[in-house]
TORVEXFI-868728 format. One line per 2 residues: number of its first residue (from 1); their letters; for each residue z, y, x of C-alpha. Coordinates in nm, 3 decimals. Layout:
BEGIN
NUM> a> Z,Y,X ~ ...
This chain:
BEGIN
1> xx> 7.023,10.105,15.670 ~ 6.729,10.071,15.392
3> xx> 6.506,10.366,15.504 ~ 6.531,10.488,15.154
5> xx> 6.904,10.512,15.169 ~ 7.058,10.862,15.197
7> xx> 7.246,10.952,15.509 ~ 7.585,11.049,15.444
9> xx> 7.628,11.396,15.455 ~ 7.885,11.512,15.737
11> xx> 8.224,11.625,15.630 ~ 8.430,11.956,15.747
13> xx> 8.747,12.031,15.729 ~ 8.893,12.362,15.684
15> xx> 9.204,12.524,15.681 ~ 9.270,12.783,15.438
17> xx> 9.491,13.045,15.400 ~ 9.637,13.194,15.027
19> xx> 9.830,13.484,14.847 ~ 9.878,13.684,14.549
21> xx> 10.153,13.930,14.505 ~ 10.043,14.003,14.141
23> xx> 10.086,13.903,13.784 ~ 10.240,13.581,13.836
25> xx> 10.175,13.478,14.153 ~ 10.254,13.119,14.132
27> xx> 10.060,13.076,13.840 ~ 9.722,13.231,14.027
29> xx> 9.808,12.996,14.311 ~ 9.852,12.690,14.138
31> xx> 9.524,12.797,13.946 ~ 9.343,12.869,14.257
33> xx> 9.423,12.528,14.446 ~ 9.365,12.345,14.131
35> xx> 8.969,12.509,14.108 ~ 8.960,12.389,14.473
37> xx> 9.074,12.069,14.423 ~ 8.847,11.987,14.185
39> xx> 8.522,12.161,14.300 ~ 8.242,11.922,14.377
41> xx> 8.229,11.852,14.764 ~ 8.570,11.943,14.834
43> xx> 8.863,11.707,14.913 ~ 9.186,11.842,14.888
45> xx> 9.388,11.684,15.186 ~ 9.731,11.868,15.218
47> xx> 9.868,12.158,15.015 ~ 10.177,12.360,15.187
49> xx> 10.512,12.484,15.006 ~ 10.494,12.852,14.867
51> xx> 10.651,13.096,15.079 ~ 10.751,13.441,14.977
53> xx> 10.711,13.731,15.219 ~ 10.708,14.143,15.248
55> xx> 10.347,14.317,15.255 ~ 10.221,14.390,15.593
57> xx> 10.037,14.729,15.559 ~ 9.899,14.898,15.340
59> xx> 10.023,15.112,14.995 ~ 10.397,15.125,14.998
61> xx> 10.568,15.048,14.727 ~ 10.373,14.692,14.654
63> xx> 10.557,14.376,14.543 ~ 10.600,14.074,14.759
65> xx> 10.350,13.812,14.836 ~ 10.358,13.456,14.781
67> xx> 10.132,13.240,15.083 ~ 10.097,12.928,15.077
69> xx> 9.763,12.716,15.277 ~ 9.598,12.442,15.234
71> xx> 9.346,12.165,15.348 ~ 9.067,12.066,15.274
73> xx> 8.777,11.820,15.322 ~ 8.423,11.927,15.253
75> xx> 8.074,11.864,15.286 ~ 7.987,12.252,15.249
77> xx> 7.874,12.496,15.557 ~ 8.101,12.795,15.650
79> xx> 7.851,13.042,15.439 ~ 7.902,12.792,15.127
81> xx> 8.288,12.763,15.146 ~ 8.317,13.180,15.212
83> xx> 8.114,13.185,14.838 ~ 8.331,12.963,14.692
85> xx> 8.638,13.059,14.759 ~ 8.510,13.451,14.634
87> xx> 8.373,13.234,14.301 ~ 8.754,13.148,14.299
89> xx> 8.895,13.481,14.346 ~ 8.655,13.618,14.088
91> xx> 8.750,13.386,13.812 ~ 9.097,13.501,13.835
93> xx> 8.965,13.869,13.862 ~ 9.055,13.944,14.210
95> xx> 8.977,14.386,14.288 ~ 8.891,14.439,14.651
97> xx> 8.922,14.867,14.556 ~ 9.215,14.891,14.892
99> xx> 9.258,14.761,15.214 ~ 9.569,14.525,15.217
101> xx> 9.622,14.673,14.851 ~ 9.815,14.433,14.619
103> xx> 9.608,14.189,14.448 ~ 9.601,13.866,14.220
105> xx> 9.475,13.605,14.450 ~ 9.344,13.614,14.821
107> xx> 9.174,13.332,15.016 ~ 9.096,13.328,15.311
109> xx> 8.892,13.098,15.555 ~ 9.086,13.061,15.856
111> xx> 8.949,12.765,16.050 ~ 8.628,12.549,16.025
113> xx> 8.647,12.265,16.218 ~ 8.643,12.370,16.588
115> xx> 8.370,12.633,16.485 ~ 8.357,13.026,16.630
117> xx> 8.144,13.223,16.373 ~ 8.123,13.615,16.398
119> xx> 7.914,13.767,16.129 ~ 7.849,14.048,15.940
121> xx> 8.037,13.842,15.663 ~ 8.171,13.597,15.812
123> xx> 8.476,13.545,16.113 ~ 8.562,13.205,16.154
125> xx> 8.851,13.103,16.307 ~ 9.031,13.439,16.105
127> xx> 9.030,13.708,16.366 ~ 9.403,13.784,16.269
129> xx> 9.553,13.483,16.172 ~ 9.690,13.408,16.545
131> xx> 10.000,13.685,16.475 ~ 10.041,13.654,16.106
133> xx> 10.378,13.477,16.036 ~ 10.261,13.444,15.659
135> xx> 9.963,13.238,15.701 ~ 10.128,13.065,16.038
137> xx> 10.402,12.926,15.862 ~ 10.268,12.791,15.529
139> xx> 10.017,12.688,15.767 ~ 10.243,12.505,15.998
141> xx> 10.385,12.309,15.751 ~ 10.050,12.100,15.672
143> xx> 9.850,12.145,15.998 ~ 10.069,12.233,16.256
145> xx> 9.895,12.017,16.576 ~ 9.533,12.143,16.421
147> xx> 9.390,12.322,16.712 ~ 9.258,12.688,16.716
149> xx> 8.933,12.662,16.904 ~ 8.959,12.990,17.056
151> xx> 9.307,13.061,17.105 ~ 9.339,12.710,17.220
153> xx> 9.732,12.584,17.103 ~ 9.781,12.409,16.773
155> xx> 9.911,12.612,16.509 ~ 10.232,12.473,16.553
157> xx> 10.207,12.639,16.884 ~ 10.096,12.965,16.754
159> xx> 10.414,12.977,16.538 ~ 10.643,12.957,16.798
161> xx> 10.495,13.200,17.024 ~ 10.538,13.461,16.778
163> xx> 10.875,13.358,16.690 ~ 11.041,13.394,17.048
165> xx> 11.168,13.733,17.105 ~ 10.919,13.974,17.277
167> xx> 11.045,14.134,17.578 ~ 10.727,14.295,17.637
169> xx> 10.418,14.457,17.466 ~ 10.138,14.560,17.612
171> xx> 9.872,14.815,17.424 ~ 9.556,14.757,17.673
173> xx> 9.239,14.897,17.704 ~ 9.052,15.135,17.891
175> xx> 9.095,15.488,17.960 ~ 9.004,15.707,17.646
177> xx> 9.107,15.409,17.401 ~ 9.367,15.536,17.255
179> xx> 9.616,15.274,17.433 ~ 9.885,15.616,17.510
181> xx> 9.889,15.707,17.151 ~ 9.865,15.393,17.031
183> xx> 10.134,15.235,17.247 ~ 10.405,15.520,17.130
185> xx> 10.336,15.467,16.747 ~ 10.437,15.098,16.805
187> xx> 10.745,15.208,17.025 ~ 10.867,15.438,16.715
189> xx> 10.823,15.145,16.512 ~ 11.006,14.893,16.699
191> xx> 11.277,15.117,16.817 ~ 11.171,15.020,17.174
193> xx> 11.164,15.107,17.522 ~ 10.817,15.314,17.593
195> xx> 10.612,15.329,17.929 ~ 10.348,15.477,17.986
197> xx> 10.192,15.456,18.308 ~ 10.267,15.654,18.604
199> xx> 9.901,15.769,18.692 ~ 9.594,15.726,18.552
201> xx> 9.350,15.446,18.702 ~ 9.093,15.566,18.884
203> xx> 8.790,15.437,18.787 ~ 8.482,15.671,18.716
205> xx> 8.363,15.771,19.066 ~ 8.422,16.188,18.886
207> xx> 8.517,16.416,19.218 ~ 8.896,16.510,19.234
209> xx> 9.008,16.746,19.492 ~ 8.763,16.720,19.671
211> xx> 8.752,16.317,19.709 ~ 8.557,16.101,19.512
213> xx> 8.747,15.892,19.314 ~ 8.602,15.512,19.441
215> xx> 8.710,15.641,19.779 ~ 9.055,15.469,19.702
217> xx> 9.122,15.290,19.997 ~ 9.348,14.894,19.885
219> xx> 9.615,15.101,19.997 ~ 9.557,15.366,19.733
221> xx> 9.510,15.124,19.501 ~ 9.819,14.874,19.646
223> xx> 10.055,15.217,19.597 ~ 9.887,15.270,19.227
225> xx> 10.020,14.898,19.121 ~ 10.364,14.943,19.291
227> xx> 10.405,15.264,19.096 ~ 10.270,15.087,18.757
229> xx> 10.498,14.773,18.807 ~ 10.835,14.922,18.916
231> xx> 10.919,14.968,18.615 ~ 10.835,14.618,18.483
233> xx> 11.049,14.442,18.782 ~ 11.287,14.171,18.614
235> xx> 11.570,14.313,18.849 ~ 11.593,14.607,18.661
237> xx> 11.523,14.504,18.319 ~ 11.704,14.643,18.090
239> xx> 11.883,14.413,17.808 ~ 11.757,14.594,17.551
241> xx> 11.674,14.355,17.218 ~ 11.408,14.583,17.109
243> xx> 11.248,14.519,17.432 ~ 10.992,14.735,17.585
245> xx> 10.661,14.887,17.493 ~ 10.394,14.963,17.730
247> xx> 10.019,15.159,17.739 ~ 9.918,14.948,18.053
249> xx> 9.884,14.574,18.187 ~ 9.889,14.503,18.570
251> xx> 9.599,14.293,18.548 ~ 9.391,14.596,18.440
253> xx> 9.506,14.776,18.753 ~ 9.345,14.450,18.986
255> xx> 9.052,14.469,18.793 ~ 8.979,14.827,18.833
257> xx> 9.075,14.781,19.225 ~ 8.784,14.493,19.247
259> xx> 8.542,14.717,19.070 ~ 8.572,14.973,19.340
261> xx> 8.653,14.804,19.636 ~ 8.429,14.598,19.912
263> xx> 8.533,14.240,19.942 ~ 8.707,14.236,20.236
265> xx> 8.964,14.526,20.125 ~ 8.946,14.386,19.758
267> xx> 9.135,14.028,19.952 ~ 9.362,14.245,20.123
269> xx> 9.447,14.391,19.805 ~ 9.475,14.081,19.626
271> xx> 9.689,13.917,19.837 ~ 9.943,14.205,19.800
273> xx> 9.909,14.237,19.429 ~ 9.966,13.858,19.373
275> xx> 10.346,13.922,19.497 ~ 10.392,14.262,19.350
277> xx> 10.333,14.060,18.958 ~ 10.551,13.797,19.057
279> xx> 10.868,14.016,19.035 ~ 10.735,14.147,18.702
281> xx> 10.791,14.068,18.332 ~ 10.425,14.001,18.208
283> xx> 10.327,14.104,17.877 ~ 10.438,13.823,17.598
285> xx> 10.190,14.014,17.358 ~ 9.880,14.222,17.390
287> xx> 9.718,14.485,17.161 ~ 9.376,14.488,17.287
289> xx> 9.211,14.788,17.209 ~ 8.804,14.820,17.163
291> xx> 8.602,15.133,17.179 ~ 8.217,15.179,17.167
293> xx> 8.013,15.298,17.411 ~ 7.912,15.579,17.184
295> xx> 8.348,15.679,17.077 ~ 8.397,15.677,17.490
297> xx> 8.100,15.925,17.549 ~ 8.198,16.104,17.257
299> xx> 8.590,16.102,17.400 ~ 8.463,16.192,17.774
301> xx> 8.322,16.537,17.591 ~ 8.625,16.581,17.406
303> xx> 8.786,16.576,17.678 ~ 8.598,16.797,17.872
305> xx> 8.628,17.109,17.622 ~ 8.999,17.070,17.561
307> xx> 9.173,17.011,17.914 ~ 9.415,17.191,17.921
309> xx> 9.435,17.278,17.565 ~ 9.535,16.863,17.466
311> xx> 9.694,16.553,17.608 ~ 9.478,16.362,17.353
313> xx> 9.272,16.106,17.544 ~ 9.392,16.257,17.840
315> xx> 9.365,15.957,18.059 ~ 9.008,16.001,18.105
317> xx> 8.858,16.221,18.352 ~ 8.718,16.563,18.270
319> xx> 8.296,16.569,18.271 ~ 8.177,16.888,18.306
321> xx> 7.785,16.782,18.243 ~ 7.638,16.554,18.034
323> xx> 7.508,16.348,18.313 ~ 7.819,16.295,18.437
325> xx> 7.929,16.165,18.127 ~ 7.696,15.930,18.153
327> xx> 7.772,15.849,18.445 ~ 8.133,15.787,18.331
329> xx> 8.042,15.549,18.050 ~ 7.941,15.263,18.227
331> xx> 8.217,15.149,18.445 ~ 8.499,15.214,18.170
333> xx> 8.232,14.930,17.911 ~ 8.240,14.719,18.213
335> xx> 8.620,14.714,18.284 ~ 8.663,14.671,17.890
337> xx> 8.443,14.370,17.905 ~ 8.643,14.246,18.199
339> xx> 8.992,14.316,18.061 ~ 8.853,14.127,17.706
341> xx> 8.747,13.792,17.912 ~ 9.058,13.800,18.114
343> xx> 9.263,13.820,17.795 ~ 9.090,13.547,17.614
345> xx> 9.037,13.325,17.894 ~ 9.325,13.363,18.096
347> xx> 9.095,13.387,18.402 ~ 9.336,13.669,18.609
349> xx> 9.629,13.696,18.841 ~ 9.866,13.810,18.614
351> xx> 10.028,13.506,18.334 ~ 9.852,13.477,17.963
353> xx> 10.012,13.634,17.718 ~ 10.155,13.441,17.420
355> xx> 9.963,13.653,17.167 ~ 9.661,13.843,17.203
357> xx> 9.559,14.136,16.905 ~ 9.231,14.264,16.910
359> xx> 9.190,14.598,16.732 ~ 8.863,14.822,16.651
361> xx> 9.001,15.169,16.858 ~ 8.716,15.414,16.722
363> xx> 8.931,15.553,16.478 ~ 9.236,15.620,16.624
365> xx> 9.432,15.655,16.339 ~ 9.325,15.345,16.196
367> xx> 9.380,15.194,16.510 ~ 9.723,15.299,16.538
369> xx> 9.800,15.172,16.135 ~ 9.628,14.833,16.282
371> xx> 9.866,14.806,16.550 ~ 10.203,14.833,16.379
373> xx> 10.044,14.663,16.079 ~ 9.990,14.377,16.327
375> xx> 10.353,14.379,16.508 ~ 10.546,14.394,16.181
377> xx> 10.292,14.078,16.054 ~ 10.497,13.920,16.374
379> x> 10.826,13.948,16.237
């Protein structure tokens, strides 16, 4: 090459999500796909059918939507595409005024070549798209063996997980989440079979009765899992086509146990455990719930001045001080960060699940519109 001659600059592709369920939708959309096929830098490779579906969340009352995705080709960064396709949404006056409100025209970036990008502005591949049957199937139809670089399946594959019927659900995440509350909103929803579990883990190290709770011997902690999956056994599950809701996952039980136990009686346990989630029905989707460090200390005092008064939270142990609130803190962030990477990397005992939802918990109500928001997205 002449050393005067340009390099070619590399080119992206990116998978892009669209909707409008206002004005006339499938005018906007047209107009929309049209301004991206013809922007400078951008190849337009593959544009999906349009396919009508119900409003997930937000107001009642709004119209339908009409999705559609497409792909494209394109020399621009992540950044650069994200300001292009709100140029695009501008031109045809798109109002951002409510969350999931109706509007004129949405796009959305939902993958960037195998790129993982978490921003202030900026969440690349979509952080929801993985359970939304109105971008996966519009999305299917153009890209369907593209590969999601952190769920790792194609899209194709994404589709069909959500489309097989879910026996099980499984609202995770550590005590003082919200996973109780959380877990019977969705149950309501669904019409299904609720669980919540039998006993609370015991995780903090807070006295009770007189023996400090990482005394558990594996036995305590064997008898704690038995008693959490009984009810999970596939001999005894019932045929139900609603399935079955739950506030717990077994593999959070074995990861509490290895927190608190010395090697030697963590094997023991292990070994044990291993056969007790073979007889089980394992999640097929997880609501993951996250909490600050700051929501669980502020939960722990909740807690502390309403025992008694409110079952709210009431999975976490009652700190009478503030230093043993403290105290408290650190081992429920830890198990959080240890359910998270066994969700995501499917690096536990207990099976994958299909699906995997990851929902802000600080604001329990929010958290709780999130979550059904999310399951109904599924259907």
């Amino acid at each position: 090459m002449p050393p005067d001659a340009a390099a070619p600059s590399r080119r992206s592709q990116c998978l892009i999500g669209c909707g409008a369920n206002l004005g006339s939708r499938r005018e906007q959309l047209d107009q929309a796909i049209d301004m991206l096929r013809f922007m400078p830098g951008v190849e337009m490779l593959q544009v999906s059918q349009f396919v009508e579906t119900r409003p997930i969340g937000g107001p009642a009352g709004q119209p339908p939507f009409l999705n559609a995705a497409c792909l494209v080709e394109t020399s621009f960064g992540p950044e650069e595409v994200l300001d292009m396709l709100a140029a695009v949404e501008n031109t045809l006056h798109r109002e951002r005024s409510t969350r999931w409100g109706p509007r004129t025209i949405d796009l959305d970036l939902l993958i960037y070549d195998d790129r993982v990008i978490s921003t202030e502005h900026l969440q690349v591949p979509h952080p929801r798209m993985t359970t939304r049957r109105f971008v996966l199937e519009p999305a299917a139809q153009i890209a369907a063996k593209l590969r999601h670089p952190v769920a790792g399946c194609t899209i194709g594959e994404l589709l069909d997980n959500i489309s097989q019927r879910h026996l099980h659900i499984a609202v995770v995440g550590i005590p003082g989440s919200g996973a109780p509350e959380v877990a019977s909103a969705v149950a309501d929803v669904t019409l299904s079979r609720l669980l919540h579990a039998p006993a609370f883990i015991p995780l903090t190290g807070q006295p009770e009765g007189g023996r400090a709770r990482n005394g558990h011997t594996a036995d305590d902690w064997l008898d704690f899992a038995e008693a959490c999956a009984g009810p999970l056994t596939r001999a005894f599950w019932p045929d139900d086509p609603h399935g079955t809701v739950t506030d717990y996952w077994l593999e959070g039980v074995r990861l509490a146990a290895a927190n608190q136990l010395h090697s030697a009686a963590y094997d023991s346990f292990q070994d044990a455990f291993q056969q007790v989630v073979a007889e089980t029905i394992c999640p097929h989707v997880v609501l993951f719930l996250e909490v600050s460090p700051q929501t669980i200390s502020d939960r722990l005092a909740y807690r502390a001045h309403a025992a008694g008064r409110s079952d709210v939270f009431g999975d976490l142990v009652v700190a009478d001080t503030h230093d043993e609130i403290d105290t408290a803190v650190a081992p429920l962030l830890d198990l959080q960060e240890k359910l998270k990477a066994s969700l995501l990397h499917g690096d536990g005992c207990c099976p994958r699940p299909k699906a995997v939802i990851q929902l802000a918990a600080d604001d329990l109500g929010r958290a709780i519109l999130d979550a059904v928001a999310a399951i109904e997205a599924m259907a």
